[in-house]
N, C-alpha and C positions, 0 to 999 in steps of 0.2 A: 368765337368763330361759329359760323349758324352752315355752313355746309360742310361739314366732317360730322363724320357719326357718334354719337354715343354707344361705347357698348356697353353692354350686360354681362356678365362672366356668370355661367354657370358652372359645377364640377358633378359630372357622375363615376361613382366611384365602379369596379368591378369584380369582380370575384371568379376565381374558377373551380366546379364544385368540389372537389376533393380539397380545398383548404378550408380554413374558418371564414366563414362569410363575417363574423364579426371583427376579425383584424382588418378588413379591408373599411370598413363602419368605424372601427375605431380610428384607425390612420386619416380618413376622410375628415372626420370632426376634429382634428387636430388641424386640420392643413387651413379650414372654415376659419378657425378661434385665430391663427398665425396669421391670414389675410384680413383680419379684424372687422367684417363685415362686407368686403368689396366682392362677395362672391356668393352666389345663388346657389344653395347646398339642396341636392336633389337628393328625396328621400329614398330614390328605389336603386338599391343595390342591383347590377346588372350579371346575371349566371347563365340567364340562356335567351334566346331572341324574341320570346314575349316579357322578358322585363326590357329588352331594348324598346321593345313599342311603348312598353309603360313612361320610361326615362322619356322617351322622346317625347312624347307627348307633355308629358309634365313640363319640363325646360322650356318649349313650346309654351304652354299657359302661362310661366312665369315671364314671359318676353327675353328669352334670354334669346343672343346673338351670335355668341360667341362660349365656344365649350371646352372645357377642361375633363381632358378623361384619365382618370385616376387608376394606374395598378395596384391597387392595395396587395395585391398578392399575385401569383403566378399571371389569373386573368384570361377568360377566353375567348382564345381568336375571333372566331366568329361574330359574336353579339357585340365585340368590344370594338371592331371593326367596321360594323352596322352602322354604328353610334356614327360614326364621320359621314358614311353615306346618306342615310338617311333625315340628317340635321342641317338644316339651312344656314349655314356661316363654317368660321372657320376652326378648325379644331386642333389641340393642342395633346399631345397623348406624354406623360410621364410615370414613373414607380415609384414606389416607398421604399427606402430603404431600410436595413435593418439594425436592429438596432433599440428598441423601445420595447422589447420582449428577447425571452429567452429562445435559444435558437432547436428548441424540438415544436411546441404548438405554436410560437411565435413566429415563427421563421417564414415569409409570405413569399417566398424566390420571385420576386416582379423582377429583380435585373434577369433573371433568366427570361423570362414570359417580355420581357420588351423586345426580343429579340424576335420572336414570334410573333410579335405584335405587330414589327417593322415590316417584315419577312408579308404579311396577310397584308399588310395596307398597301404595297406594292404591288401584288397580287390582284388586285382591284384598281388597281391605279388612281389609289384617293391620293390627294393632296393632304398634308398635315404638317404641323408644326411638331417637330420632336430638339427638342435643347441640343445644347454642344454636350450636357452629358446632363441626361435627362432623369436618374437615379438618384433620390435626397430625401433628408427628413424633411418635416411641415414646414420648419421655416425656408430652408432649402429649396421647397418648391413653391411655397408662395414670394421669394422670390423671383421664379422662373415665371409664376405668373403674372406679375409686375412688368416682366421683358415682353411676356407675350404681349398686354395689352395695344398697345401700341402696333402692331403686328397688324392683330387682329384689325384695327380700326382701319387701317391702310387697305387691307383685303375686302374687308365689310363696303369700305368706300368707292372701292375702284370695281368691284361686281355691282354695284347701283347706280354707276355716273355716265353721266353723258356729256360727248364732247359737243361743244357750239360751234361750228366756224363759220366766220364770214368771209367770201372771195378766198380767190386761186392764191396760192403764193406768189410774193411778186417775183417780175420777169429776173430770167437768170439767176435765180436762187434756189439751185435745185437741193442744197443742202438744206431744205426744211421739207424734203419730197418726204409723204406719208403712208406708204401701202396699209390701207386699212384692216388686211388681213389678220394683223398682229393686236390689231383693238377685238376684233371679236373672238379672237382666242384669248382674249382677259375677260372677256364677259364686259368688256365697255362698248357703250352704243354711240352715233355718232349724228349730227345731224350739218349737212353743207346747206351754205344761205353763199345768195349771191351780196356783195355792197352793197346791189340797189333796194334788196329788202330791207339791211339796215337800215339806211338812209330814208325809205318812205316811213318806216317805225320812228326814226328819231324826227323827221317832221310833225307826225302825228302827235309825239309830246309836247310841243310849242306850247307856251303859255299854262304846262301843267301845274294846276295846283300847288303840286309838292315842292317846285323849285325851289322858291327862297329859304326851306328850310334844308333841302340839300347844301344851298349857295352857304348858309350861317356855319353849317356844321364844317364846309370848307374852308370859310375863311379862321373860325377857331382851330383848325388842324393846323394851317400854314403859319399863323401868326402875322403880327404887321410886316415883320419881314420879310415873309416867304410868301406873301400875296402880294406880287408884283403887277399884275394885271388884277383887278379885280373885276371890271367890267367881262374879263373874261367867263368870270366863273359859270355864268347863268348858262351857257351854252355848255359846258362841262359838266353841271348838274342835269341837263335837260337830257344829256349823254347816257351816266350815268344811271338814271329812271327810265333809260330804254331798257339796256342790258341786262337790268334787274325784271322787267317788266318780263324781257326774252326768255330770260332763265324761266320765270316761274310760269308762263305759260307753253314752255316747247317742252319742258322737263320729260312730260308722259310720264309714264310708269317709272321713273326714274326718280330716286333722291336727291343726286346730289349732280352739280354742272361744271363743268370748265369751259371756258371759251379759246378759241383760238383765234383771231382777227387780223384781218389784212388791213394795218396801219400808212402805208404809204406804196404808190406816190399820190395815186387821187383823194385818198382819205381828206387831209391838212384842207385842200382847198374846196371840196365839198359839203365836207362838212364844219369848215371854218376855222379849224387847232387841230394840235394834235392829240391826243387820244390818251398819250402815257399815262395823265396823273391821275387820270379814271380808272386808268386800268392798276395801278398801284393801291386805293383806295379800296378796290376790289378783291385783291390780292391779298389785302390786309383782314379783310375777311373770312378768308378759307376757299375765296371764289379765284380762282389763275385765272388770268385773259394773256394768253400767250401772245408775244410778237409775232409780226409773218407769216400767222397762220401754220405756228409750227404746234401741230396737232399732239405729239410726242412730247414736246418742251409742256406742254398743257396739263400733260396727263403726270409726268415729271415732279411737275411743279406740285399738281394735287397731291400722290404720296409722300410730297417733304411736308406739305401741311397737313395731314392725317397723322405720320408719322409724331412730328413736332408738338403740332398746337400750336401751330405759330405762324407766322409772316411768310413766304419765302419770295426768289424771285427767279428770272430768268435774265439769264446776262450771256453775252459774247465772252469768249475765249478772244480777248483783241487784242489786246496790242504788248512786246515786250517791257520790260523795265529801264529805259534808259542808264548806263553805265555811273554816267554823272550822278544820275538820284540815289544810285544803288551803292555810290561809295561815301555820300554823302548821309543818306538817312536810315541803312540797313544796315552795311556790313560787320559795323563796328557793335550791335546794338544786337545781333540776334547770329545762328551757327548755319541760317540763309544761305545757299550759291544764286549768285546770279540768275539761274538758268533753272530754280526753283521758285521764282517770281515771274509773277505777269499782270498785267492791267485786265480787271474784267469789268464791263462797260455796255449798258443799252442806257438809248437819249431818255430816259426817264419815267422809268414802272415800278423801280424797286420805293415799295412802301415808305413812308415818312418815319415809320416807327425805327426802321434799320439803316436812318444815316443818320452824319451828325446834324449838329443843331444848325448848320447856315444853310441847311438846303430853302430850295427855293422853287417859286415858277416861274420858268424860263422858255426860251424857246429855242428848237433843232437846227443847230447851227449846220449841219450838214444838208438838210432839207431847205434852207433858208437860202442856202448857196445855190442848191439845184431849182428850187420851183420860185422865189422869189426875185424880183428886181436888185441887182448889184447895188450895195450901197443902200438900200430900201432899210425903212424900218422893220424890223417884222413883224410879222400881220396873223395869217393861218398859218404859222409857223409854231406858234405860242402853244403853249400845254405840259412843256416836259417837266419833271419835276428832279430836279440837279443838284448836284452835289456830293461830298465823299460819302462813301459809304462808311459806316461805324467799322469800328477794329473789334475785334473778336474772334472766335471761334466759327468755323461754316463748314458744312458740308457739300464738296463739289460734285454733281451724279447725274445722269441720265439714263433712260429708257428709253431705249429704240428700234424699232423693226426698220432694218436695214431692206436694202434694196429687193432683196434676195427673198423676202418675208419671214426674215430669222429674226426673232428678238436680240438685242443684244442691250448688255448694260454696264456703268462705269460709276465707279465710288472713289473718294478720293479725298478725305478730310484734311482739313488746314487752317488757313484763318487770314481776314483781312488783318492787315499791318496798319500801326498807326504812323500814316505817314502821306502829306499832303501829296494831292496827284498831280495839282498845276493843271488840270485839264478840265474836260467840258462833260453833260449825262452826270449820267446817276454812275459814277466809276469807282474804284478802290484800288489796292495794290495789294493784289492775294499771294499767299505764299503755301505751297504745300511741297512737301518734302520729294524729292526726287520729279518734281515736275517736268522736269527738262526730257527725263527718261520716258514717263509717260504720257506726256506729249507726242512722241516717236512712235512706241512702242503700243499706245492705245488709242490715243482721240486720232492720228494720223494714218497706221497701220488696219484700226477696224474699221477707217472711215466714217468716225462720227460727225458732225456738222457741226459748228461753231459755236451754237446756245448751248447751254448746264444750264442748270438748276443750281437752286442755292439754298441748303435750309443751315439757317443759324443758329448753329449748335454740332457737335458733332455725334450724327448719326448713323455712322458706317454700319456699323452692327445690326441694326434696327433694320437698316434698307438692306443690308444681303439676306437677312433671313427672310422678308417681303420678295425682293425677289426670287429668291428660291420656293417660295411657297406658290409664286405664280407660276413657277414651270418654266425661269428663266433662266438657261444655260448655261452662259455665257456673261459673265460678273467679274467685270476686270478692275483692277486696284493698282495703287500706285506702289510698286512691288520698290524694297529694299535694293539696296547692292549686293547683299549677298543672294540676290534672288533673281537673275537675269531672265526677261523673258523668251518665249521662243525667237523671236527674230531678232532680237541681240549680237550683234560681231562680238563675240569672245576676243575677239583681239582690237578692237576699238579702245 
């Protein structure tokens, strides 16, 4: 995946001067040896705020992105607290525990000193990464720093990105409405294009060079099967070498891009298909090209693949599980209710790599009905790429600045079920525990809109610590039974 970041881990250790500076030296070079090399060991022990400029700068020349600040012992506020402000990425602050010496010269009190630590970072209103319980020996913590990575890449990514869009959202869809207030309090940049910019750029590609080998690398992804139109392709590669072409010339000062694009109603017959399986291929890259111009679903979609390293998608919250299917192919087979399943469904974005093997290119049987001739073959309908999606493990989440320009956000892991859907798109039949409750009590209650995100694997954990590290509030979850939420009828 070529637009998600690489990071660099560095670790500076610190000291507070009435302890041994060399417990905190010594603990440091333990924690280096435990991460077996995935981590940039900076030589200057930090005591008072000209070794913080020393540190800094060093981690700095080493290209480090991402920082690890080590209590070796008690630690002082000040300089050790520097370290965050003055370091461009994100930073992770933990202790050593005791335990590797005796407790009169060995004894380094960091669990005391994190408290302090916490107490000054708040004080300053930095941002920081601190564990569920952030006190351990080397292996201990270069566990921790194994959690953080991941962390870190999602912050790294989403303070470098900028969003793409094309066109308004379409008409009457006000659930993909986007106050952009809530992107530049994350440090993401944003740029709106009208369709008809599109559309003069994708003419301009006519006849590009690169096509046929876009068109080859498409027809080896689909296979004879799953290239149903072939004639189609060349217009879908021609597609494809814009949005690439977009990204890398609008980017600016920006590393990394998502798009968000306004797929129908004019899209299909303008530009001749529709758009999905371009935008899936995309996807599969680390690049999101949101449906509808949902600017949020975009941004979404980018932290599951930061997160991950992997594929994700964006799908509707659509349609319930039929009763029939549900006593037929679940109830017997899994501790499932009803009302803990649902069908999630867009005509065709989610990646090749995350359905099963019969998927195909098809065309938008709902668009086909609205803008084509009754009974017609279809024509600019053609593009979606269909079929079940794979059974597995996913994580259901979104990011979004509500009306109000509150961020708000929702996690909720579970897993597609293996169990055929008889229906049409890129769909599945996902199941997550108490769905029925948080359907009510979160996607309905906080007024979320219809798209999640979807990353495959379950990363709950990973994404509440991401958002809490952006200064996100409000991180709602598909809470137990024995956990009712506020607006709950206790007597329901």
């Amino acid at each position: 995946m070529n637009n998600i970041p690489e990071v660099k881990l560095g670790i500076v250790a610190v000291s507070r001067d009435c302890f041994p500076v060399a417990l905190s030296v010594k603990r440091r070079e333990a924690i280096v040896a435990a991460c077996k090399g995935a981590i940039y060991e900076c030589p200057v022990t930090v005591e008072n705020e000209l070794d913080m400029q020393k540190a800094i700068a060093d981690v700095n020349a080493a290209g480090c992105n991402a920082l690890v600040v080590f209590l070796g012992n008690f630690g002082p506020e000040t300089p050790e607290t520097l370290l965050a402000k003055y370091f461009d990425g994100p930073c992770m602050f933990v202790a050593a525990a005791e335990g590797d010496g005796d407790l009169i010269n060995g004894r380094g009190d960091a669990y005391c000193g994190m408290l302090n630590c916490s107490y000054n970072l708040a004080m300053r209103h930095l941002p920081a990464y601190i564990p569920s319980y952030p006190v351990g020996t080397a292996d201990d913590i270069a566990s921790m720093i194994a959690d953080f990575l991941p962390i870190a890449r999602a912050v790294i990514g989403v303070q470098n990105l900028k969003i793409i869009t094309f066109g308004p959202r379409p008409r009457d869809f006000f659930a993909c409405n986007a106050p952009i207030k809530g992107l530049y309090e994350l440090g993401v940049e944003i740029e709106e294009n009208s369709e008809l910019d599109l559309l003069v750029s994708y003419k301009a590609h006519a006849n590009d060079e690169r096509i046929p080998a876009v068109c080859e690398d498409m027809a080896n992804e689909l296979g004879v099967t799953g290239n149903n139109y072939p004639a189609l392709l060349p217009r879908m590669a021609q597609f494809e070498l814009t949005l690439l072409d977009w990204a890398e010339q609008h980017k600016g000062d920006r590393k990394y891009v998502a798009f968000a694009d306004k797929c129908w109603p004019a899209f299909p017959e303008q530009f001749g298909f529709e758009p999905c399986y371009v935008n899936s291929r995309l996807a599969s890259r680390g690049i999101p090209v949101a449906c509808e111009v949902d600017i949020y679903g975009a941004l979404s979609e980018f932290i599951g693949a930061c997160i991950s390293g992997d594929a994700v998608t964006l799908l509707d919250i659509n349609n319930s599980v039929p009763a029939s299917l549900y006593e037929k192919e679940i109830k017997d087979k899994s501790a499932y209710a009803l009302t803990d399943t649902f069908m999630a469904f867009h005509c065709g974005n989610t990646p090749s790599c995350k359905m099963c093997a019969n998927r195909a290119i098809k065309y938008q049987l709902i668009q086909h009905r609205l803008l084509e001739p009754a009974d017609s073959e279809p024509d600019f309908t053609r593009g979606t790429l269909e079929g079940d999606i794979a059974a597995g493990d996913i994580t259901f989440y979104r990011l979004q600045c509500d009306s109000e320009g509150v961020l708000r956000s929702y996690i909720a892991q579970g897993e597609v079920l293996d169990v055929p859907t008889g229906s049409f798109g890129g769909i599945g039949v996902f199941a997550i525990p108490e769905m029925g409750r948080f359907y009510r009590h979160v996607l309905i209650e906080k007024h979320f809109p219809h798209h999640g995100a979807v990353a495959f694997g379950h990363f709950g954990k990973t994404l509440f610590e991401v958002f809490r590290f952006l200064g996100v509030k409000d991180i709602a979850y598909n809470q137990p039974k024995s956990l009712p939420y506020p607006t709950e009828n206790p007597w329901s």
